[in-house]
C-alpha positions as CSV (number, residue, x, y, z in Angstrom):
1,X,1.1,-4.4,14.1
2,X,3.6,-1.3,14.0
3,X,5.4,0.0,11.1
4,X,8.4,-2.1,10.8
5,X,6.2,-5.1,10.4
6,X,4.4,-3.4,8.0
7,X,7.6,-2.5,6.0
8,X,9.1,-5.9,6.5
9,X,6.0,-7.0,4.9
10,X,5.9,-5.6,1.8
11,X,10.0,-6.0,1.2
12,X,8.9,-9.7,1.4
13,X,6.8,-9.4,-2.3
14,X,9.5,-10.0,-5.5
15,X,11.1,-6.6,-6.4
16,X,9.7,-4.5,-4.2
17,X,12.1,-1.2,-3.1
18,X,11.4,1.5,-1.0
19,X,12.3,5.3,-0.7
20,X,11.9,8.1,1.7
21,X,10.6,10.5,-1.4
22,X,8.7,13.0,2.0
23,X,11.4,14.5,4.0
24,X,11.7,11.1,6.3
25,X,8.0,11.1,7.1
26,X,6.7,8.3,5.3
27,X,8.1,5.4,3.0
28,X,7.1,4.3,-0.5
29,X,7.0,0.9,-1.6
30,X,7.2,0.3,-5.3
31,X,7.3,-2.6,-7.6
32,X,9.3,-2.0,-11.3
33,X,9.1,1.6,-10.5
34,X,5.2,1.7,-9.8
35,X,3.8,3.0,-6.2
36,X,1.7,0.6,-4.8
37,X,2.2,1.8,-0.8
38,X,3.1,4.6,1.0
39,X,3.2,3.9,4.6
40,X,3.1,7.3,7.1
41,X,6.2,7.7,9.7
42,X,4.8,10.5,12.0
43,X,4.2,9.9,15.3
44,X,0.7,11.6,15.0
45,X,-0.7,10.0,12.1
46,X,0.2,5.8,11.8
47,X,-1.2,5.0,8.8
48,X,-0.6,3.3,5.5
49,X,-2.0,4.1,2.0
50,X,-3.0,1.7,-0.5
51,X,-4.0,1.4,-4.4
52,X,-7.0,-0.2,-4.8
53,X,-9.7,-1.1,-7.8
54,X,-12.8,0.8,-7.6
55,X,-14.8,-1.8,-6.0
56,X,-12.8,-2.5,-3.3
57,X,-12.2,1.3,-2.9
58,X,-15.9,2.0,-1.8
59,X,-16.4,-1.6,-0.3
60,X,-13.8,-0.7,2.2
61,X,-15.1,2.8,2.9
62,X,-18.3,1.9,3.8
63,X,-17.7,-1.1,5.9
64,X,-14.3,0.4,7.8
65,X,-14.7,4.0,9.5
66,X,-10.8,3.6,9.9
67,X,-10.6,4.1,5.7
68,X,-10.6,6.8,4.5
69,X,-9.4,8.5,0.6
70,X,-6.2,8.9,0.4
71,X,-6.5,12.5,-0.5
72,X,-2.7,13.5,-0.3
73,X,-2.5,11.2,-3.9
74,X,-5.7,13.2,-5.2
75,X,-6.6,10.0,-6.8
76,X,-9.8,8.3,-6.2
77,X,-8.8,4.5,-5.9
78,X,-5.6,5.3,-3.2
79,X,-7.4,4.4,0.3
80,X,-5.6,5.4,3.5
81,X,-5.7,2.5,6.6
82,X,-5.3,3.8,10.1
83,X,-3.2,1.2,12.1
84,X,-4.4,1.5,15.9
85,X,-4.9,-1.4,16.4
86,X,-8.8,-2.1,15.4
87,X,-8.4,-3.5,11.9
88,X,-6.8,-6.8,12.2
89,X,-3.2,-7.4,11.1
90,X,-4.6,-10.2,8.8
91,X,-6.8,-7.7,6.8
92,X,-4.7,-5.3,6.5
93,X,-1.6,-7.8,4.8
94,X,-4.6,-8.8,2.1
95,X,-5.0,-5.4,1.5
96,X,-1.6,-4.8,0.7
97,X,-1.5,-8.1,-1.3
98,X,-4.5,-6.5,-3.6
99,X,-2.4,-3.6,-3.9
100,X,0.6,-5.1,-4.9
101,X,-1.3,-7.5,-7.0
102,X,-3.4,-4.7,-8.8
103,X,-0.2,-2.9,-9.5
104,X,1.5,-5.9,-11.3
105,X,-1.3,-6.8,-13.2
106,X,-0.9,-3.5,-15.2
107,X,2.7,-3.5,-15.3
108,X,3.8,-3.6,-19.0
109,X,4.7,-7.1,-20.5
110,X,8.6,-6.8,-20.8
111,X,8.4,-6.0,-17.0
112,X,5.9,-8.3,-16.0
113,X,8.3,-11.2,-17.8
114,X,11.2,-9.2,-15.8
115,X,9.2,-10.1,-12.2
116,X,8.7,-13.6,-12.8
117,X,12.1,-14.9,-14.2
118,X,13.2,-13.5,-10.0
């Protein structure tokens, strides 16, 4: 897996945009206007970061040495895949389904009606 089918990925899920908010080194994914990815560009670091519930958030740590807190979002539930390779593409596409999924479930209701009528 490499970064443009990561990217290609998550433009697939309804209103999804992206931006290159860090000086070109990595791209954020939202959906109405909420992060839910942020997927690192530099050649030394391939990674991508990902919102997760609090569960899942120390589930993942514990059984995946390649997760790690996603300290650069100094927020506790934001974990941080490395792709090399070792994590399976298919795991890492349900983990950015949960995120995705976790952010539209608290999207306010006038939005929320706004992403199902696309």
């Amino acid at each position: 897996m490499n970064n443009e089918e990561i990217r290609e990925y998550c433009l697939s899920k309804p209103a999804v945009t992206e931006s290159l908010p860090f000086n070109d080194t990595a791209l954020v994914f939202k959906v109405m206007d909420k992060m839910f990815a942020l997927l690192d560009l530099s050649e030394e670091s391939r990674g991508i970061s990902l919102k997760c519930d609090p569960e899942m958030a120390i589930e993942l740590r514990e059984h995946h040495p390649e997760v790690t807190p996603a300290y650069h979002f100094n927020k506790k539930h934001w974990n941080t895949v490395v792709i090399d390779g070792t994590i399976r593409d298919k795991l890492i596409y349900s983990w950015i389904d949960h995120s995705y999924n976790l952010v539209v479930q608290k999207l306010p209701k006038t939005k929320l009606e706004e992403l199902k009528s696309l």
